[in-house]
C-alpha positions as CSV (number, residue, x, y, z in Angstrom):
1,X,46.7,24.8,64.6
2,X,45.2,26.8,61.6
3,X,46.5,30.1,60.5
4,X,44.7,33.0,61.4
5,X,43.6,35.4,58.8
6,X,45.1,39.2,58.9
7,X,41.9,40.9,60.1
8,X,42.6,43.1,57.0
9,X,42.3,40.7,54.2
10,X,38.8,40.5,53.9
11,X,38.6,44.4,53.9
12,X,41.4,43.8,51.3
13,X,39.4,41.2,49.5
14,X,36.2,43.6,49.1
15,X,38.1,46.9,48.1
16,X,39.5,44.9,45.1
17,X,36.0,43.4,44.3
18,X,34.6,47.1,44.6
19,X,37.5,48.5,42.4
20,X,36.9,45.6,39.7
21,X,33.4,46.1,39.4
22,X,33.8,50.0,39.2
23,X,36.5,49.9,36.5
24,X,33.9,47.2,34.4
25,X,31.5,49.6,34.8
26,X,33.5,52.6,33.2
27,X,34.4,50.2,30.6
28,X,30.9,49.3,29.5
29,X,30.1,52.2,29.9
30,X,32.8,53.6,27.1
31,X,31.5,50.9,24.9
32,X,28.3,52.2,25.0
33,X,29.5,56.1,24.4
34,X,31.7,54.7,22.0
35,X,28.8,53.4,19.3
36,X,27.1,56.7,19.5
37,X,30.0,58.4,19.2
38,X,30.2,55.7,16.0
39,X,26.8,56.9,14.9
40,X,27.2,59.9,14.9
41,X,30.6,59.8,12.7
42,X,28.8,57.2,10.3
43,X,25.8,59.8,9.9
44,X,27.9,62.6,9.1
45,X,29.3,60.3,6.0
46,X,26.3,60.0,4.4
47,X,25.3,63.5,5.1
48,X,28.5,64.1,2.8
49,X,27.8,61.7,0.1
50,X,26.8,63.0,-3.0
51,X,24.8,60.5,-4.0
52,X,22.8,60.4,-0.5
53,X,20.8,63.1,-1.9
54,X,17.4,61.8,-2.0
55,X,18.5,60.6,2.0
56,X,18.8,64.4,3.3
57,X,16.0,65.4,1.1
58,X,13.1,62.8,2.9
59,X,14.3,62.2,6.4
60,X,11.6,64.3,7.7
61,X,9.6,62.1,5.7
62,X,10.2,59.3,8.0
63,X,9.2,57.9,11.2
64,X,12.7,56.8,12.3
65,X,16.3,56.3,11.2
66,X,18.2,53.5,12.3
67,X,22.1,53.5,12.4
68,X,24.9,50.7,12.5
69,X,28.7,52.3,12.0
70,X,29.9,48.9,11.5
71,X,28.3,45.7,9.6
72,X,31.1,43.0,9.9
73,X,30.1,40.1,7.5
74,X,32.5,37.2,6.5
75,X,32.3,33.6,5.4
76,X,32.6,30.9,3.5
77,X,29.9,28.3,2.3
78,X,28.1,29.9,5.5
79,X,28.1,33.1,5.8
80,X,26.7,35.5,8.6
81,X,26.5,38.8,9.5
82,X,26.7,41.4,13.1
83,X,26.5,44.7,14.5
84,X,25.6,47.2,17.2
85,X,23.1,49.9,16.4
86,X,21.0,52.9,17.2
87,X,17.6,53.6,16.2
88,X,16.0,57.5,17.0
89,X,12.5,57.9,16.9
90,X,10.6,61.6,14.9
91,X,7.6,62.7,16.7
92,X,5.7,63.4,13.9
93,X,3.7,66.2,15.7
94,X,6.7,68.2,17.1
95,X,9.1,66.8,14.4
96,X,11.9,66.7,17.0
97,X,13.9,63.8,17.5
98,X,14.2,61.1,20.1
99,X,17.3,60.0,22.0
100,X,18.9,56.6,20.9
101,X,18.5,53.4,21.7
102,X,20.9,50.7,21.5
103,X,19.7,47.6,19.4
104,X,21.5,44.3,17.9
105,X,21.5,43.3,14.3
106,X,22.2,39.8,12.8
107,X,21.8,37.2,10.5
108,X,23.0,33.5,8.9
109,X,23.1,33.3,5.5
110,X,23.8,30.1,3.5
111,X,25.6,29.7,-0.4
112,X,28.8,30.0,-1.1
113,X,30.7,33.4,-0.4
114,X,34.4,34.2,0.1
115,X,35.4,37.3,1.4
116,X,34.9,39.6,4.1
117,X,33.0,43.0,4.5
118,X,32.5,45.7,6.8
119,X,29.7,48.5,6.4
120,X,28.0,51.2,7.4
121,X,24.1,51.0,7.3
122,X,21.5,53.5,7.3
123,X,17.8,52.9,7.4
124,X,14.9,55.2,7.5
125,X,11.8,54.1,8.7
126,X,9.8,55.4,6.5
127,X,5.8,53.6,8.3
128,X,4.4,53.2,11.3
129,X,4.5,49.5,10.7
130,X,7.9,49.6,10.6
131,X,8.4,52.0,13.5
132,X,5.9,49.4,15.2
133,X,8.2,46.1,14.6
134,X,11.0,47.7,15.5
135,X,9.5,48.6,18.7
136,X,8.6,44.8,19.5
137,X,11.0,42.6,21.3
138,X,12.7,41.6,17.4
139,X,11.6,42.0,14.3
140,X,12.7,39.7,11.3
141,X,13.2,42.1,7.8
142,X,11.3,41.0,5.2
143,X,8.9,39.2,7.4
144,X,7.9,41.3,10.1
145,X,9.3,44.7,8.0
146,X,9.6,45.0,4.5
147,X,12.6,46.5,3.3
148,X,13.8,48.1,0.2
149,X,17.4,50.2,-1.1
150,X,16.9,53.5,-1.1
151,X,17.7,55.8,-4.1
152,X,20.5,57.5,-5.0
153,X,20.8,60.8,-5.9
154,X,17.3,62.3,-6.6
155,X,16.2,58.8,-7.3
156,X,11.9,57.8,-6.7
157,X,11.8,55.3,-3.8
158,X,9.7,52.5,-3.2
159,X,7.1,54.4,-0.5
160,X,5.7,50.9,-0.1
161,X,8.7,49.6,1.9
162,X,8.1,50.0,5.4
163,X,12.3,51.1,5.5
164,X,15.0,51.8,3.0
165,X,18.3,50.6,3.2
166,X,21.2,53.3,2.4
167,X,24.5,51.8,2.6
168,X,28.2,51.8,1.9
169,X,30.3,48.6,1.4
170,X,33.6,48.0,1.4
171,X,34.9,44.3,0.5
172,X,34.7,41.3,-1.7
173,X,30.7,41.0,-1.9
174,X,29.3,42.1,-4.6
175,X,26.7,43.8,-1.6
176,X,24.9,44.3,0.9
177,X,21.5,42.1,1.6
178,X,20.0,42.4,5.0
179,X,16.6,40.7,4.3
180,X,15.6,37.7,7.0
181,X,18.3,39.8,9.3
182,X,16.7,40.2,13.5
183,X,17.0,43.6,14.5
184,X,16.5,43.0,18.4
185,X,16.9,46.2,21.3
186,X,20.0,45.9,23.5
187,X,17.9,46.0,27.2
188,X,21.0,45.8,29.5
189,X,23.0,48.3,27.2
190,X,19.8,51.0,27.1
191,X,19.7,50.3,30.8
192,X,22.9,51.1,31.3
193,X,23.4,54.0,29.5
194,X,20.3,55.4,31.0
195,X,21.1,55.2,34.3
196,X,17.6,52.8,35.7
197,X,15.8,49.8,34.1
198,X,13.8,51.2,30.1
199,X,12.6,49.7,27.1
200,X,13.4,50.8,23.7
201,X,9.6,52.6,23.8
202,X,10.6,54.1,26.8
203,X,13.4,56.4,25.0
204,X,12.0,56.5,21.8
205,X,8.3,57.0,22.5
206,X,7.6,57.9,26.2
207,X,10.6,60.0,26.0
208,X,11.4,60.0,29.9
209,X,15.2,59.2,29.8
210,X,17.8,61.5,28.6
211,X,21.9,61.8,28.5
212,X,23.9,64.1,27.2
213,X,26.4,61.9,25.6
214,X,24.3,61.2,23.0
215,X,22.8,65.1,22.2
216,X,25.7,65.4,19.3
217,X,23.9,62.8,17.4
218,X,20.2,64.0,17.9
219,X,21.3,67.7,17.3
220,X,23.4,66.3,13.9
221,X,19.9,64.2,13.1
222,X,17.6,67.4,13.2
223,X,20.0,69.3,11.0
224,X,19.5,67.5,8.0
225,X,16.5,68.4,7.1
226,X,16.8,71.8,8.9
């Protein structure tokens, strides 16, 4: 004769389930919180770089800035490159600042390289184009994007670049090339974060998300070039 069930072990059963799927939620969630927070931190380090002059000075120049706290690259013979970022959007008529939007950056790079890195990137977007391609389902640097260092100091850019590149590297390479990298939006994290189903145009252009876990980083954004 087969066992019987307790009556309460399905009820049992689907309490755990719901517990486990509430607890992954929190914890995605704190990912999430945890790259703006990131961001934000990363920002404020350029903000107090000395030589990040010409940076402060333009960034209502541009049409965007684009954030990743932490660029791990490593390898040998093959070497490649990853991060989680956050790109904010400037309306240029109100010259207020979007909120972010998660987005993935990597690439493969082949020749030989020993070592390991980890940096923190800043881009502005500095064209429409650019603003454009990064708004597309991926855009490929160089290709799609052109992309060029940004001065240091009081430094004369290169306006033709559709972004500059400020960064700071820490490591054995001799720095920091993100040319042929795919900068792609994070749909599932911005969905998550945001509470119902967006697009990275939704947040950065439409404008018709919000959350306050992120106001520390636009409010840090505007005052640069307050």
């Amino acid at each position: 004769m087969a066992s019987r069930v307790p009556s309460g072990f399905f009820a049992g059963v689907l309490f755990l389930v719901v517990a486990l799927s509430g607890a992954t939620a929190q914890a995605d969630m704190a990912e999430r919180q945890a790259t703006i927070d990131k961001a934000t931190a990363t920002l404020n380090e350029f903000i107090a770089d000395p030589e990040k002059t010409w940076f402060r000075e333009h960034i209502n120049d541009a049409n965007g800035i684009f954030l990743v706290p932490t660029l791990v690259k490593a390898g040998f013979i093959i070497g490649g490159s990853g991060g989680s970022g956050v790109l904010l959007g400037r309306d240029r008529a109100s010259g207020t600042w979007s909120y972010p939007a998660f987005y993935t950056m990597g690439s493969v790079s082949f020749g030989l390289q020993i070592g390991g890195e980890v940096s923190g990137i800043l881009m502005l977007v500095m064209t429409r184009n650019g603003m454009d391609a990064l708004l597309s389902t991926d855009v490929k640097l160089g290709t799609d994007a052109s992309i060029a260092v940004g001065p240091v100091g009081t430094g004369v850019a290169a306006h033709t670049a559709d972004i500059l590149l400020f960064s700071r590297d820490k490591g054995l390479f001799g720095g920091l090339t993100v040319e042929g990298s795919v900068i792609k939006p994070r749909d599932s994290w911005n969905s998550e974060y945001y509470g119902k189903s967006v697009s990275a145009s939704d947040i950065i252009v439409r404008r018709n998300v919000s959350n306050p876990g992120a106001e520390t980083l636009r409010q840090t954004v505007t005052k640069i070039g307050g």
